[in-house]
C-alpha positions in Angstrom: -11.2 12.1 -5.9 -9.4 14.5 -4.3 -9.5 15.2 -0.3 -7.9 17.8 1.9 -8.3 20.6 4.3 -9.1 24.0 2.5 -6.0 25.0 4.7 -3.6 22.7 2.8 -5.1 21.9 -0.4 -2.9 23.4 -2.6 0.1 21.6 -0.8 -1.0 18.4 0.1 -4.1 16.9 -1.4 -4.4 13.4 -2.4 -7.1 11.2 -2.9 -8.8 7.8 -1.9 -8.3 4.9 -3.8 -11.7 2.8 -3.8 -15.2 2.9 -2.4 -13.9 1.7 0.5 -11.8 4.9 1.0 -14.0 7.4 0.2 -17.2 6.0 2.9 -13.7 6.4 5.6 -12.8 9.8 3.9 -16.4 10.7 4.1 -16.8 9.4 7.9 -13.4 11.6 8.8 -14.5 15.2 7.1 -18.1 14.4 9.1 -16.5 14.7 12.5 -14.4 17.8 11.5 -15.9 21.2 13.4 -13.3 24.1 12.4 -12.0 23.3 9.4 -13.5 23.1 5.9 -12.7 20.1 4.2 -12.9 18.9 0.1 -14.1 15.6 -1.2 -14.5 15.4 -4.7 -14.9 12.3 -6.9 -12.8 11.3 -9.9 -14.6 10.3 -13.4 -12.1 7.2 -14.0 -14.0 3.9 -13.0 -12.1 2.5 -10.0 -12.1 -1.2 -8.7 -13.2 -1.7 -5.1 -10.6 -3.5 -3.5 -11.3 -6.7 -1.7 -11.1 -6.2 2.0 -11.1 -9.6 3.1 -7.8 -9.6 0.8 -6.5 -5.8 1.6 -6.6 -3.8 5.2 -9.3 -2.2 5.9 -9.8 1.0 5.4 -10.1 2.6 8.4 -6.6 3.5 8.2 -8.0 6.4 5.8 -8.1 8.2 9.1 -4.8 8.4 9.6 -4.0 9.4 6.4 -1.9 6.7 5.2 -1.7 3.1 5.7 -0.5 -0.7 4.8 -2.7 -1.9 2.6 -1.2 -4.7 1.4 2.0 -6.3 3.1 4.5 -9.1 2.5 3.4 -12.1 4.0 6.8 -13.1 5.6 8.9 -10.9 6.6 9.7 -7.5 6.3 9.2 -6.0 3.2 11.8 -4.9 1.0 10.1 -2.6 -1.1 7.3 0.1 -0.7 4.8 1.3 -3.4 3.3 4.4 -2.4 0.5 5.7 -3.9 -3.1 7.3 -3.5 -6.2 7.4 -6.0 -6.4 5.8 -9.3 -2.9 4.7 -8.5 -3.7 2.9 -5.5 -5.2 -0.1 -7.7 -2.2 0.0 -10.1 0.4 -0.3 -7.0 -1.8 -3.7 -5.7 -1.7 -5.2 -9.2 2.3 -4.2 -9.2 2.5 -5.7 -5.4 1.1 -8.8 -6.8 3.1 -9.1 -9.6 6.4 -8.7 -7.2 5.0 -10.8 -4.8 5.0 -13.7 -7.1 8.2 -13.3 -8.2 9.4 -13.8 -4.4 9.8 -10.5 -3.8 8.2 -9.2 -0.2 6.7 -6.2 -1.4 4.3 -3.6 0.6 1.8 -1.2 -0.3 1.2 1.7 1.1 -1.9 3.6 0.3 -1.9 7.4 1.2 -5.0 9.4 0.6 -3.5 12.4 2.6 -0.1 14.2 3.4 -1.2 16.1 5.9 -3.4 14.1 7.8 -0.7 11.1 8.0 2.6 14.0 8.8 0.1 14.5 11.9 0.6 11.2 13.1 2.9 10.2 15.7 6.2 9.1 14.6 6.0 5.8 15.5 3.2 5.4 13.1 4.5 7.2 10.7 7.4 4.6 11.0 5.7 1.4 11.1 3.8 2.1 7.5 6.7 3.7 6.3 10.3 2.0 7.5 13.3 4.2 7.6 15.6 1.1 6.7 13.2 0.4 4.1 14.8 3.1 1.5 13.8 1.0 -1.5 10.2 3.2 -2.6 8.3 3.8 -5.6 5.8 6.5 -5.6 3.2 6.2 -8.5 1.3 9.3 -8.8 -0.6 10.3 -12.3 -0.6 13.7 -12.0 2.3 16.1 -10.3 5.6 14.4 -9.0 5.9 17.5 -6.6 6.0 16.3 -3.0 6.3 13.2 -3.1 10.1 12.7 -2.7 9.6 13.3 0.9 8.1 9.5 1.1 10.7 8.0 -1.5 13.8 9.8 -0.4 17.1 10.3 -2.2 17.3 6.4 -3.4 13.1 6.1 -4.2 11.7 6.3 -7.2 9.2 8.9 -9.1 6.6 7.1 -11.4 5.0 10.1 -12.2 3.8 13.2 -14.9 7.0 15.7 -15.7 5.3 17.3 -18.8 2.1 18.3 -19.6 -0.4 18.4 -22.7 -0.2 14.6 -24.0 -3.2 14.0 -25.7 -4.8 10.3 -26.7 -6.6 7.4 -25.3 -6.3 7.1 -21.6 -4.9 3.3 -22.0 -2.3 4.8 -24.3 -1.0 7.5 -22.2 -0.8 5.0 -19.1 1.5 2.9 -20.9 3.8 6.1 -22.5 4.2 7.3 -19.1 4.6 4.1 -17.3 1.5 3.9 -15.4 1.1 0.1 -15.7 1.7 -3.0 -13.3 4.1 -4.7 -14.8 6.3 -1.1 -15.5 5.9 -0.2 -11.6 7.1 -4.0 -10.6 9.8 -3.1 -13.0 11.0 0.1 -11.3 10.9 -1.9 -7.9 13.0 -4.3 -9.0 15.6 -2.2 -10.6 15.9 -0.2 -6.9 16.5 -3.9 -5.5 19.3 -4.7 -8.3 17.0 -7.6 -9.8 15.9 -7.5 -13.1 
């Protein structure tokens, strides 16, 4: 699904990452009175996330948010990611959370929404000391390197015109949990 302004579609739209997000999506574009707004819905079946588990998502209205968090500590890696993604990033959190590793996730249905925020906010889901990121994004890597900085990481398409099974391109490309926990431990030196 994507979502965004008609003002900053082309620049900035992302999408929610469950049912969950798209109700808060949905209650957000409701209130807006000046500005035309785009919710549309992807084909791929995604999992609704717990939310007795995850954050709610009410953070939707701020346009990004900790959805999942280390449980001690401060975390030492982020996964950033929004739509399909959002479900790959928890299964990758969980992975790296079992492995001792204090791992966040951050999911971020929209750019410009959440660069709107204060920047306190902004700095409490996303930690400037925290420079260890991996951005998971299906479709273009353009954009997102202002979230993961010089030292993140892009899990992401750079070419275009693959055709097979869905399944099958996921795992080419690297768009599976235990390739995303990979890429997080690499930026933390562990293997």
């Amino acid at each position: 699904m994507r979502w965004a302004t008609a003002k900053t579609a082309r620049r900035t739209s992302r999408w929610p990452g469950d049912a969950n997000e798209v109700i808060e999506a949905y209650r957000y574009i409701m209130q807006l009175r000046h500005q035309p707004a785009v919710l549309v819905l992807s084909r791929q079946p995604l999992p609704t996330l717990d939310r007795s588990k995850y954050a709610p998502a009410s953070g939707v209205a701020r346009g990004a948010y900790v959805l999942a968090d280390a449980s001690r500590g401060n975390p030492e890696v982020i996964l950033i990611a929004s739509g399909s993604e959002v479900s790959l990033a928890v299964e990758a959190h969980e992975k790296l959370v079992a492995d001792g590793i204090r791992s966040r996730v951050v999911s971020m249905p929209s750019w410009d929404i959440f660069e709107h925020q204060i920047q306190e906010y902004q700095d409490n889901v996303l930690p400037p000391h925290v420079t260890a990121r991996v951005a998971v994004e299906q479709a273009s890597t353009f954009g997102w390197e202002r979230y993961i900085g010089r030292t993140g990481r892009m899990i992401g398409m750079k070419t275009f015109g693959a055709s097979a099974p869905l399944k099958e391109l996921q795992k080419k490309f690297g768009f599976e949990p235990d390739q995303v926990a990979t890429a997080a431990k690499e930026l933390l030196g562990r293997k």
